[in-house]
N, C-alpha and C positions, 0 to 999 in steps of 0.2 A: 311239675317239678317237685321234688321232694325235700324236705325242711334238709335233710344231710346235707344233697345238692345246692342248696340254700348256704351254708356252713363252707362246703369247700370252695364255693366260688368266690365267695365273698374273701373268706382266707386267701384263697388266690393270688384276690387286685387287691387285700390289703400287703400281700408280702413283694407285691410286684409296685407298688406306690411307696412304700417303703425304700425299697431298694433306691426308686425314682428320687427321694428323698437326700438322699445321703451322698448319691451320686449328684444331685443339686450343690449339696451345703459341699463337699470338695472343691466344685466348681467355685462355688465363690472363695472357697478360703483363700482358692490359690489364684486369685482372680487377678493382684498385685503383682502378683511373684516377680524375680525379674533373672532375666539368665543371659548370661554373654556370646549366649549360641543357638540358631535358631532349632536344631537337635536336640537340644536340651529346655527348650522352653514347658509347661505345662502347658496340654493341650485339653480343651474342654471333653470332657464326658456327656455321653448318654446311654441309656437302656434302651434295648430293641425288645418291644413286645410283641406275642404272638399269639393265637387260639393256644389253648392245651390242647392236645392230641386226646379225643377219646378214648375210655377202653372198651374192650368188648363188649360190658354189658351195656354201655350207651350208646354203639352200633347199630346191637341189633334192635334195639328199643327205637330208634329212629323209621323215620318213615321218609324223611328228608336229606340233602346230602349234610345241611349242618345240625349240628345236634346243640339243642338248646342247652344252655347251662355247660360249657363247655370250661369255662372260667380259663383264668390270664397265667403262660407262664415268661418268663425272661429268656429269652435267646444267650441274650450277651451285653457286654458295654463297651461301647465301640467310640473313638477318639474322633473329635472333628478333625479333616483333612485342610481345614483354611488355615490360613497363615496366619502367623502368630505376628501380633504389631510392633512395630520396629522404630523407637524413639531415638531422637538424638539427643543422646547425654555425655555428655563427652569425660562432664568430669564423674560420672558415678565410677564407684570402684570398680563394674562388672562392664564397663561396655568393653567393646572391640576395638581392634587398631583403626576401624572409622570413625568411633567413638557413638556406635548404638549401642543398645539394649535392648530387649527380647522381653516383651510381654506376655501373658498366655492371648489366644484369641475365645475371650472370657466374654460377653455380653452381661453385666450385673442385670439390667433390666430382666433381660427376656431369663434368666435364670431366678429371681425372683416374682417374675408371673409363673414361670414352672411351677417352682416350688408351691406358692399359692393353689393353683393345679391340683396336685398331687395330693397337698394339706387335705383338699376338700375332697377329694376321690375317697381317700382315706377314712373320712368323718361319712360320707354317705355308706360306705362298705360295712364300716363300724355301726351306723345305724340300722342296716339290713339284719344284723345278722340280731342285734338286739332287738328286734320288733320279731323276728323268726323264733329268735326263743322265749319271747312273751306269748304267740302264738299255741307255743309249742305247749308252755305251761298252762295255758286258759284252757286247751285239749286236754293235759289229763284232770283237769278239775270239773271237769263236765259228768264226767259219771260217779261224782260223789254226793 
């Protein structure tokens, strides 16, 4: 594999951890929210990852069906389908004529182990690509 291939992969899962990131910190912000309808509640986010598609040149360079070094892109961000929790408040402003409210279906834990996740995906991607270009340097100083 080659220092470039080194570079774009790493960029890859750093722009796809990133993404992972931010779709985290939404999660939580809106983790509280409260809404008088269960339609309109906030619903938790995630990023669907997947190989990148090769190009040609790293087809035909293959001898296997998966080609090393293939690096991560994002499909998409897709809503959780679970129901959103439903408290009785009867006297808050926003409930209903049963007197609920409308939580997002947020888990703060498991979206803070995410997050954590992601942080440290990020810092190893971040260290690949800095040891690839120390590498890179220590090669042209070799012939001086």
């Amino acid at each position: 594999m080659s220092l470039s291939n080194v570079f774009s992969i790493s960029g890859s899962a750093m722009s796809a951890q990133t993404i992972r990131l931010n779709t985290t910190a939404s999660n939580m912000a809106n983790a509280q929210s409260v809404s008088s309808s269960e339609g309109e509640t906030y619903r938790a986010r995630h990023p669907v990852f997947s190989l990148k598609a090769p190009d040609a040149s790293e087809l035909r360079s293959a001898d296997s069906g998966l080609v090393p070094g293939q690096g991560v892109q994002v499909l998409g961000i897709v809503e959780s389908q679970s129901e959103p929790r439903m408290t009785y408040e009867p006297d808050h402003p926003l409930s209903d004529e049963q007197g609920y409210v409308y939580y997002p279906n947020v888990n703060v834990v498991e979206e803070m182990a995410d997050m954590i996740s992601a942080s440290r995906s990020f810092q190893i991607n971040a260290d690949v690509m800095n040891t690839a270009k120390q590498m890179l340097q220590k090669t042209l100083t070799l012939g001086q």
